[in-house]
N, C-alpha and C positions, 0 to 999 in steps of 0.2 A: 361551620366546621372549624375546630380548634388549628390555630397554627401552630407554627415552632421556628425559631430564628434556623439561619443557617450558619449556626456556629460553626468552630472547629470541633466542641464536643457531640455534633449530632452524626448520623450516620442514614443510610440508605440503604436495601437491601435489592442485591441484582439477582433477580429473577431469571434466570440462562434459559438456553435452551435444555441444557444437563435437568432443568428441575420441571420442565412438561414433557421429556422423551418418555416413550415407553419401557426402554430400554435404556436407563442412564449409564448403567455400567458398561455395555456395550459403546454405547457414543461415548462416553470418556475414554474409554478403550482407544477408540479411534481419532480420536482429537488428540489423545496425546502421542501414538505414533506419528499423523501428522505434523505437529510440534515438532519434535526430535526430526522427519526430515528437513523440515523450514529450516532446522539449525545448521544440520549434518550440510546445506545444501548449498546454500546460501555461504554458509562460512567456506567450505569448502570452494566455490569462487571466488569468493573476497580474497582466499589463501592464492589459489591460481591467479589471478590478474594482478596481485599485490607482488609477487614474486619472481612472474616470468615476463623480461625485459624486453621481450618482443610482443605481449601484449599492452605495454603503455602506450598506448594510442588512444584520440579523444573518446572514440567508440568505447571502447574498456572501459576509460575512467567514468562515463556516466553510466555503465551498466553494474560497475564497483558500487555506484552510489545506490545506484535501486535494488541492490542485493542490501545494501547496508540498512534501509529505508525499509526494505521486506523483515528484516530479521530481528529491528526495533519496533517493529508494529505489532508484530506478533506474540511479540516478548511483554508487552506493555497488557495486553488480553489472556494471553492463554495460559500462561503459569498462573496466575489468579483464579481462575477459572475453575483451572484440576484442583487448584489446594481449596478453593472455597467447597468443592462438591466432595472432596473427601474426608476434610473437614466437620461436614454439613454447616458450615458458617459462613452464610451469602453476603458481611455483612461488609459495607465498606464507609469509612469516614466522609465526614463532609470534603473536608483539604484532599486526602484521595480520590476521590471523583474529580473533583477538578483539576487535579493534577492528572489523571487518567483522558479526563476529555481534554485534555491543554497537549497534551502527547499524542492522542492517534487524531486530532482536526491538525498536525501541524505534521505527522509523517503523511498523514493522506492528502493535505494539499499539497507538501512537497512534491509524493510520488506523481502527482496530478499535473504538476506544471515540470517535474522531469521527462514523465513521457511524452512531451511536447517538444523538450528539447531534444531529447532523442529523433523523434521523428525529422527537425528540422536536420540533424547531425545525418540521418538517410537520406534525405534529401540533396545535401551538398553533394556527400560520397558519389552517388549516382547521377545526379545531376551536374555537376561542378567537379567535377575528380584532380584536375587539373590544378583548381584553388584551394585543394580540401583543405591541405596542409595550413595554410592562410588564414581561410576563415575561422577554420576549426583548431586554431593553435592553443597553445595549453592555458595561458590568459583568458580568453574567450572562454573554455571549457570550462575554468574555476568561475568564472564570471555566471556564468549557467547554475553551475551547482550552488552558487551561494546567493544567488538570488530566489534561487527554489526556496531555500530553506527561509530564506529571510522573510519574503513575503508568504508562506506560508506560517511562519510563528508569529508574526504579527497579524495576522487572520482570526488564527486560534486563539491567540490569547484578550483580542477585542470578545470576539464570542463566550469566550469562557466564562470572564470578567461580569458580561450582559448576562449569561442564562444565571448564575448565582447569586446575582443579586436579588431574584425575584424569591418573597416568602413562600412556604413551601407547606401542603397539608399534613396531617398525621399520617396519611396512608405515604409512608416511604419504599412502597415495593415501586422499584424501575424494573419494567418489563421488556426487559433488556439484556444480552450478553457482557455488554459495557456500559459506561456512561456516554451516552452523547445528545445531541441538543435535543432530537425530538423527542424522544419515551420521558426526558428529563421536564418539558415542560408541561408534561401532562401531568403533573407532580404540582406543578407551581396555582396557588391563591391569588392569583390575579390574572388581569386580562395580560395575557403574551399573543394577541393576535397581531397585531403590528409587528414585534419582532419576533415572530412566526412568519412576516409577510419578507424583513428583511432576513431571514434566514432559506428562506425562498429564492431571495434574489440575491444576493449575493452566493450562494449555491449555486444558480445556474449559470453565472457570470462566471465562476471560479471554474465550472466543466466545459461552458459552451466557447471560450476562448482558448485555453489548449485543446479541446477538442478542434475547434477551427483551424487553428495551424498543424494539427494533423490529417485532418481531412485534406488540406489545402498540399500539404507536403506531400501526400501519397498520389495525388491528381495528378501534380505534376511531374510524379517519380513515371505515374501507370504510361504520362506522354515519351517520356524520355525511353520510358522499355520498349515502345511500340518501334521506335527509333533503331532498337539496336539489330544491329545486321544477324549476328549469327542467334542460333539456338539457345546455347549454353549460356553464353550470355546472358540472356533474357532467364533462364534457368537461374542463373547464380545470384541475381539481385530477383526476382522475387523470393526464393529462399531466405535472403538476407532481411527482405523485411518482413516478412511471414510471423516470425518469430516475435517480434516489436507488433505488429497489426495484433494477432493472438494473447500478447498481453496488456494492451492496452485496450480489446475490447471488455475482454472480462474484470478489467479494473471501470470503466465508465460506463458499463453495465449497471452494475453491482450501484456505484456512485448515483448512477439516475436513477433506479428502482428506492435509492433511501433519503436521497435529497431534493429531487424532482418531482416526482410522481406526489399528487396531492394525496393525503390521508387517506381517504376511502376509497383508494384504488390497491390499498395494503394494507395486513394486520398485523398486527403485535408477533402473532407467530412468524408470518411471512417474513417481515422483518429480523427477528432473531435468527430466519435460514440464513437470509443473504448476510448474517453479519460475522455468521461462522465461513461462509464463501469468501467475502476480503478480509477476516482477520487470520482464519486458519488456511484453508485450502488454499488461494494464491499463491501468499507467499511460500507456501511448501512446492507449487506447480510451476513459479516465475525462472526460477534455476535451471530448475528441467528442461523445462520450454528453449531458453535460449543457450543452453549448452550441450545436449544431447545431438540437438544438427549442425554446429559450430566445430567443425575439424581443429578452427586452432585452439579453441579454449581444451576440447578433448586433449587434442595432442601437448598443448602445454601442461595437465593434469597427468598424462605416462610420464613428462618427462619428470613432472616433480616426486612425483611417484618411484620413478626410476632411480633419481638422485636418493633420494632417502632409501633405498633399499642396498643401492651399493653402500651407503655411509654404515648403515646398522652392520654390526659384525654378527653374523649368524653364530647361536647357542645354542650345543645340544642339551 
C-alpha cells in the first residue's frame, strides 16, 4: 500500500458521527443546541464564582477550573464539527490534528487529575473541617490546579509527538469525531502495537490513580457520615458530594469504555457515541449538575442578576 509523509501539507478526513446518522440534520440540530448550553453554562459560572466574593473559597476555585476545562474541550471539537458538516468539508490538516489531539489529551487529563483533587478538597471539608482552611488554603489550591495542567500537557504532548511520527496510508479517513490516539493509529503503516501496549498503560495509570484517591476519599467521607449525630447533617454532605460523585462517574465512564476497554470489546461507531458523550453532552450537563442544587452558587447568580438589573435604566 502507497504511503504518504506526514507533512504539514497532508490532511485527514474525520469521519463523525454527523456523517453515519440517519438523521444528520437533526443531530447537528442537537449538537449544536447542546454547544451553545456548554457555553451559556459554563460561562455563566465562571461569571458567578469569578464575581461573587463569598464564593472564593478553595471549593469554587477548582470548580472555576473544571467549568473553564469543560468549556475549552468542547470548543476545541464541536465548532469544527458543525462547520465541517455544513460545509460538507471533513477535511483537517496534518498540524491540525495534532494540534487538536495535543488540546483535548491535555484538557482530559487535566479534568482527570482535577476531579481527584476535588474529591480529596470533599474529603477535608467533611472530614477535617476544623483544618479545611489550612490544608486547603489558596497556595495548596493553585498548587492543585497547576499541577493538573502541567502533568497533563506533558502527557499529551509526549503522545502527540509518538502517534505522528508513525508513516501513515493512503486511506486518510479517521473514523472518528476527533483526532485522537486510537482511530489515528489504525491509519498508521507500521507496527504501533507496542505503543498501542503503552498507550494502554499509561491510560490506565492516568485513570486508575485519580480514580483511587477518589474512591479512597469518598470511603472515608461514607465513615465519617455514618459518625454524624443528626439527620440533616448526614443530608447536607451527601448532597454536597453527590454532585462531584455524578460527575466524575460519567467522566471515568466514558474515559474507561475509550482508553481501557481492549478493541473488540468496542466499534468504531460505539466509540464515536461515547465521544459525542465527553466532548458534547458533559460538558453542557457538568454546570447543571453542580449548580442547580448548590443554594449559593444559585443564590450568588440572583444576586448578580439583581445587581445588573438595578444598574440597566429601564427604556420604554
Amino acid at each position: 500500500m502507497e504511503l504518504w509523509n506526514s507533512s504539514l501539507g497532508s490532511s485527514f478526513i474525520l469521519m463523525g458521527i454527523l456523517n453515519d446518522s440517519g438523521s444528520p440534520e437533526l443531530l447537528c440540530a442537537t449538537i449544536a443546541v447542546l454547544y451553545m448550553l456548554a457555553l451559556t453554562s459554563n460561562g455563566l459560572l465562571l461569571l458567578v464564582i469569578t464575581m461573587d466574593v463569598r464564593l472564593h473559597v478553595p471549593m469554587y476555585l477548582l470548580l472555576r477550573q473544571l467549568s473553564l476545562m469543560d468549556l475549552l474541550f468542547t470548543s476545541v471539537v464541536t465548532p469544527k464539527a458543525l462547520v465541517d458538516f455544513l460545509h460538507q468539508e471533513n477535511t483537517i490538516s496534518f498540524g491540525g490534528s495534532a494540534l487538536q489531539m495535543f488540546l483535548v489529551l491535555t484538557l482530559g487529563g487535566a479534568e482527570d487529575l482535577l476531579l481527584a483533587f476535588m474529591a480529596y478538597d470533599k474529603y477535608v471539608a467533611i472530614c477535617h473541617p476544623l483544618n479545611y482552611m489550612v490544608l486547603m488554603r489558596p497556595r495548596v489550591c493553585w498548587l492543585m490546579v497547576v499541577t493538573s495542567w502541567i502533568l497533563a500537557s506533558l502527557s499529551a504532548l509526549g503522545h502527540t509527538l509518538y502517534s505522528i511520527h508513525f508513516p501513515f496510508c493512503m486511506s486518510r479517513e479517521i473514523r472518528h469525531l476527533l483526532c485522537e490516539i486510537p482511530p489515528l493509529l489504525k491509519l498508521a503503516c507500521a507496527d504501533t502495537s507496542r505503543y498501542e501496549l503503552m498507550v494502554y498503560v499509561t491510560g490506565v495509570t492516568f485513570l486508575l490513580l485519580p480514580l483511587s484517591v477518589i474512591v479512597a476519599s469518598y470511603i472515608l467521607i461514607l465513615f465519617t457520615i455514618l459518625y454524624v449525630p443528626s439527620k440533616e447533617g448526614r443530608q447536607k454532605a451527601l448532597v454536597t458530594c453527590s454532585s462531584h460523585l455524578t460527575v466524575a462517574g460519567m467522566f471515568y465512564g466514558a474515559a474507561t469504555f475509550m482508553y481501557v476497554l481492549p478493541r473488540s470489546f468496542h466499534s468504531p461507531k460505539q466509540d464515536n457515541i461515547i465521544s459525542v458523550f465527553y466532548t458534547i453532552i458533559t460538558p453542557a450537563l457538568n454546570p447543571l449538575i453542580y449548580s442547580l442544587r448548590n443554594k449559593e452558587v444559585m443564590g450568588a447568580l440572583r444576586r448578580i442578576l439583581g445587581r445588573y438589573m438595578l444598574l440597566t435604566p429601564f427604556t420604554l
